[in-house]
PANU-19929 format. One record per residue (C-alpha): residue in one letter; residue number from 1; z, x, y. Coordinates in steps of 0.25 Angstrom, whole numbers, plus 5000, padded with zeros to 4 digits. Layout:
BEGIN
<site lumlum="a" tivex="NUM" z="Z" x="X" y="Y"/>
...
This chain:
BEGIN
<site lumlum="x" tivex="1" z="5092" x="5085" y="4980"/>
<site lumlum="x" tivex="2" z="5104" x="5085" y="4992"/>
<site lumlum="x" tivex="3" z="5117" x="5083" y="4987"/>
<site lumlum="x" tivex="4" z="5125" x="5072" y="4992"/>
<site lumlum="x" tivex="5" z="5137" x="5077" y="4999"/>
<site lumlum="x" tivex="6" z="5141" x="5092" y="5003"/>
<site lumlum="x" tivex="7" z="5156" x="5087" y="4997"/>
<site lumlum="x" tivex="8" z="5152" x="5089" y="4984"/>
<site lumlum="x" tivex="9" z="5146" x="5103" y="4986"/>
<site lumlum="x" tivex="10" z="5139" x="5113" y="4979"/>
<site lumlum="x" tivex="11" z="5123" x="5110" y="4976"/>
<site lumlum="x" tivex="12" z="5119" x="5097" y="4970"/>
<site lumlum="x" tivex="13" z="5109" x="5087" y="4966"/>
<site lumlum="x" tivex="14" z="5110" x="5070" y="4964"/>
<site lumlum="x" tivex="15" z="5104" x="5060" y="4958"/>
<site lumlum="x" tivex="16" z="5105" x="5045" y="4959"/>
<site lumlum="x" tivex="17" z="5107" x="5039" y="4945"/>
<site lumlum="x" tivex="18" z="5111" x="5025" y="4946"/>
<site lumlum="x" tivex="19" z="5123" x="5022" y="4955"/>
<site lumlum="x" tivex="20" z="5131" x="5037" y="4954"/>
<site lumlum="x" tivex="21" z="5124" x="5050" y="4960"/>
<site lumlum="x" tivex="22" z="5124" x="5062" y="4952"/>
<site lumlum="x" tivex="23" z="5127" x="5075" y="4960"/>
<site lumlum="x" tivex="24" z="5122" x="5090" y="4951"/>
<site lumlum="x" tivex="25" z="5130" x="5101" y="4955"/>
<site lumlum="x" tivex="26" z="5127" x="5115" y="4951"/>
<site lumlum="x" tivex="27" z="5134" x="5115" y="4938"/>
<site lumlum="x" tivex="28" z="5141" x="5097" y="4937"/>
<site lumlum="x" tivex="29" z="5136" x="5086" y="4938"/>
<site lumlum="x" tivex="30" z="5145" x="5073" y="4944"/>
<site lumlum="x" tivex="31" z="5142" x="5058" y="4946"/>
<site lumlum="x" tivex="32" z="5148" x="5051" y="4956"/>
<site lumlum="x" tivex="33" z="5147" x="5035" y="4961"/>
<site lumlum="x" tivex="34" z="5136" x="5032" y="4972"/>
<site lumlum="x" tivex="35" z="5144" x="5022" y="4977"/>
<site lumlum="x" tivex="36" z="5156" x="5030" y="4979"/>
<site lumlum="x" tivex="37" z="5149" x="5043" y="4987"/>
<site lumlum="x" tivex="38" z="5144" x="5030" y="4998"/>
<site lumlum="x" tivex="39" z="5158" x="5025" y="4999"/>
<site lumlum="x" tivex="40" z="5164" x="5036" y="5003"/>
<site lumlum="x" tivex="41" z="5153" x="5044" y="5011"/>
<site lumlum="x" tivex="42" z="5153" x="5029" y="5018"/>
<site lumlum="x" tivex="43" z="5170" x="5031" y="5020"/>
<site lumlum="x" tivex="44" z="5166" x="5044" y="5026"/>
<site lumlum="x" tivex="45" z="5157" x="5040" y="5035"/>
<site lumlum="x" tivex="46" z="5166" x="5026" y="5040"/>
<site lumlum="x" tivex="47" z="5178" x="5038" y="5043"/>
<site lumlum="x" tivex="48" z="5170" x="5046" y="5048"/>
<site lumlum="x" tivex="49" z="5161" x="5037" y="5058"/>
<site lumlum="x" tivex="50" z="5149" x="5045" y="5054"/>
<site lumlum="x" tivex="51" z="5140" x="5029" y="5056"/>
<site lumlum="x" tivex="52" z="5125" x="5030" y="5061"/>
<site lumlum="x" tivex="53" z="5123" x="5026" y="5073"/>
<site lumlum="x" tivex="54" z="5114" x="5013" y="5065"/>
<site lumlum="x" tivex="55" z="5126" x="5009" y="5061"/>
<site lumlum="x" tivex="56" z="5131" x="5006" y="5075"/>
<site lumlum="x" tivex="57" z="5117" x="4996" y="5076"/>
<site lumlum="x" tivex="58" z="5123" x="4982" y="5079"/>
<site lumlum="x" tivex="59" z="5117" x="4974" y="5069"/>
<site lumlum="x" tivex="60" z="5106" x="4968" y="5080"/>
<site lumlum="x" tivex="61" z="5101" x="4980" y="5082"/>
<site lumlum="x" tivex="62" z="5099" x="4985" y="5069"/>
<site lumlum="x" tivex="63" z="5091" x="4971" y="5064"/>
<site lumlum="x" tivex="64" z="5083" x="4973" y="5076"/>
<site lumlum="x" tivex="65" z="5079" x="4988" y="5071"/>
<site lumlum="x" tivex="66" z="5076" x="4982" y="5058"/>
<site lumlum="x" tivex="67" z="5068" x="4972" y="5064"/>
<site lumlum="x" tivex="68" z="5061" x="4981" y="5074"/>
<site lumlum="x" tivex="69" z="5059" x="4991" y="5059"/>
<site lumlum="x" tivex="70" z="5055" x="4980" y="5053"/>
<site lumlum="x" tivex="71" z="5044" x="4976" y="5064"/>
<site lumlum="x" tivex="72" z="5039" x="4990" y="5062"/>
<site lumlum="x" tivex="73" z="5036" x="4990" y="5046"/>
<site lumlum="x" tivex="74" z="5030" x="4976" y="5048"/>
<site lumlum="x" tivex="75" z="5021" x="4982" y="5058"/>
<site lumlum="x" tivex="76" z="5018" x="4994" y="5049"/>
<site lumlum="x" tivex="77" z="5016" x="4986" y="5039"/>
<site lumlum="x" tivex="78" z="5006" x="4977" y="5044"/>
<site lumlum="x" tivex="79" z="4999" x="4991" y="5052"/>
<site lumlum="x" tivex="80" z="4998" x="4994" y="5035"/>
<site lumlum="x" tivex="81" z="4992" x="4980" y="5031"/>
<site lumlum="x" tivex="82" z="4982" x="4978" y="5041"/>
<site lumlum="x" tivex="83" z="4979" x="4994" y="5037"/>
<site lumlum="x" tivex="84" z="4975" x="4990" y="5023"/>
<site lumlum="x" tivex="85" z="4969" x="4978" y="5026"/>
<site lumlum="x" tivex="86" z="4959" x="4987" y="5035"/>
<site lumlum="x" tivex="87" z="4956" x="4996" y="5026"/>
<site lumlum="x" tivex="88" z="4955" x="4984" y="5014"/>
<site lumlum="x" tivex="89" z="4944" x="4978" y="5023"/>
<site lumlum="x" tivex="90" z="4938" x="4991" y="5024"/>
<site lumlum="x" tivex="91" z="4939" x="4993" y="5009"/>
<site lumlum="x" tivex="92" z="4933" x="4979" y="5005"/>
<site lumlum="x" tivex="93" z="4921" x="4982" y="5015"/>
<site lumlum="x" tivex="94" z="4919" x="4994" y="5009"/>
<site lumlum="x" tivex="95" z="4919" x="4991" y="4995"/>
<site lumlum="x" tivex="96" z="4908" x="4977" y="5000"/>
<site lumlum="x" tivex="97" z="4900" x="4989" y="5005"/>
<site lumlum="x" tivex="98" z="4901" x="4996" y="4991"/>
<site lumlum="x" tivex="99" z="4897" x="4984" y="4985"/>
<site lumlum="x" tivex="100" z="4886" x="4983" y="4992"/>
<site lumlum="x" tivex="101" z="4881" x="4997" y="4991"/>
<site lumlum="x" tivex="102" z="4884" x="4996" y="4975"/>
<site lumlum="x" tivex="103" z="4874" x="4983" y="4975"/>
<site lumlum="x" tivex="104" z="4864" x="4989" y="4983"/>
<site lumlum="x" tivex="105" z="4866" x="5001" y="4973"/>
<site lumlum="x" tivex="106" z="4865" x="4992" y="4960"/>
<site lumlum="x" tivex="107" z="4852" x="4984" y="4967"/>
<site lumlum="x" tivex="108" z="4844" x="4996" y="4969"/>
<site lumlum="x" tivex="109" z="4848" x="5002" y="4956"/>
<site lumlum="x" tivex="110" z="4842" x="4989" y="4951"/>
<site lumlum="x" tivex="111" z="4829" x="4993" y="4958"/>
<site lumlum="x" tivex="112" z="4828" x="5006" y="4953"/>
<site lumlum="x" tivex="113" z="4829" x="5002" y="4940"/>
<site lumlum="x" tivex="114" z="4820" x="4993" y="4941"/>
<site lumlum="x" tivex="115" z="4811" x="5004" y="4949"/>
<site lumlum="x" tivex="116" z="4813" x="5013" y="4937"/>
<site lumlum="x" tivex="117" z="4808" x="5002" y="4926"/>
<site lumlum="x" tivex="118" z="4797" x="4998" y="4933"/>
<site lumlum="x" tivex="119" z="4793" x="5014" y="4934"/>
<site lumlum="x" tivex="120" z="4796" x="5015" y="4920"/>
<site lumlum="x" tivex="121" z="4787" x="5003" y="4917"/>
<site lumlum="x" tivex="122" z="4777" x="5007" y="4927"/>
<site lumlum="x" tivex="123" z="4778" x="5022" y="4919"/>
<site lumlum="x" tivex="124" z="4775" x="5016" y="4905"/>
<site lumlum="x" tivex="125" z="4762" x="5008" y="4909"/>
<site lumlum="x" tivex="126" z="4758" x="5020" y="4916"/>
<site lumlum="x" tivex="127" z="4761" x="5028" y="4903"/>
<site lumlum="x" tivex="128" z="4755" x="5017" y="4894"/>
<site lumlum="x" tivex="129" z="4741" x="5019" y="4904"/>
<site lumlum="x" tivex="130" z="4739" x="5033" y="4905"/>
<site lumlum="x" tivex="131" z="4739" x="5031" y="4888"/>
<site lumlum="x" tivex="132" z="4730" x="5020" y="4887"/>
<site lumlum="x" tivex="133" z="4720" x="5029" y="4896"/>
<site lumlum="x" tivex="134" z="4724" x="5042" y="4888"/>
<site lumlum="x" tivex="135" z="4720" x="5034" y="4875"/>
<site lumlum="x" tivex="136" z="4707" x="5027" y="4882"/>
<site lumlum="x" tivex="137" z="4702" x="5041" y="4887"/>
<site lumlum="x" tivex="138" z="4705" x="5049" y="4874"/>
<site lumlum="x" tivex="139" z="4698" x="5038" y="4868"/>
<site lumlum="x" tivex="140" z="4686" x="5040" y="4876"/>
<site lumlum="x" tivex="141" z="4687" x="5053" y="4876"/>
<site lumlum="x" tivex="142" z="4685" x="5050" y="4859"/>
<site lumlum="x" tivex="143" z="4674" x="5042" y="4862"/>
<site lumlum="x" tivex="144" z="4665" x="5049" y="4870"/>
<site lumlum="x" tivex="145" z="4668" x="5061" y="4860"/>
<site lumlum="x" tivex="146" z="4662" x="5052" y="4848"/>
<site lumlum="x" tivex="147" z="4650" x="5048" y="4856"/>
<site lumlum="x" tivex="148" z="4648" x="5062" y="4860"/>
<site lumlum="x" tivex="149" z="4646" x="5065" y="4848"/>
């Protein structure tokens, strides 16, 4: 961290802790009151005349500056809310579509399952015939076998 003033000297750190900044220096350590440091760094600048030139700002001109500050993030922020209102229309049509690709989805799921009993049924009879006519041809086969001999 930046030390706080070059008076003080030497290399240091500071830390806010409540209302009193602590300043580290190599080898000590001092606390001293917040409040005090401002009131005489703002003694120094009222002697010295070291004011910004926004303190010279007459008190018009410094409302209309806010105002026209003001104008500017009111601007930016409604730029921000018809942004997000865009992009949640374009996420509320995008997810009907998805509901609609799922439903189409599910529905032809729904055919295919039923397209894969019916095959299954289908294969059964089919399974179910060839052995009826496997049994009625072996026992033809053992018929004309008896009468031939």
């Amino acid at each position: 961290a930046v030390g706080i003033n070059a008076e003080y000297g030497g290399s240091y750190d500071y830390w806010f802790i409540d209302h009193f900044v602590v300043v580290w220096w190599r080898n000590m350590s001092t606390a001293f009151n917040f409040e005090e440091y401002f009131q005489t760094k703002f003694e120094e600048k009222l002697f010295n005349g070291d004011e910004e030139p926004e303190n010279h700002m007459t008190a018009a001109t410094r409302l209309l500056e806010k105002k026209r500050e003001m104008s500017e993030l009111e601007q930016a922020l409604s730029a921000q809310k018809e942004e997000f209102e865009s992009k949640m229309r374009n996420l509320n049509q995008r997810q009907e579509e998805l509901d609609k690709k799922e439903l189409n989805l599910r529905s032809s799921l729904i055919k295919f399952d039923q397209f894969l009993i019916e095959n299954d049924v289908k294969k059964r009879r089919a399974m179910k015939k060839t052995a009826m006519e496997k049994k009625k041809k072996k026992k033809k086969t053992k018929n004309q076998k008896k009468k031939k001999k």
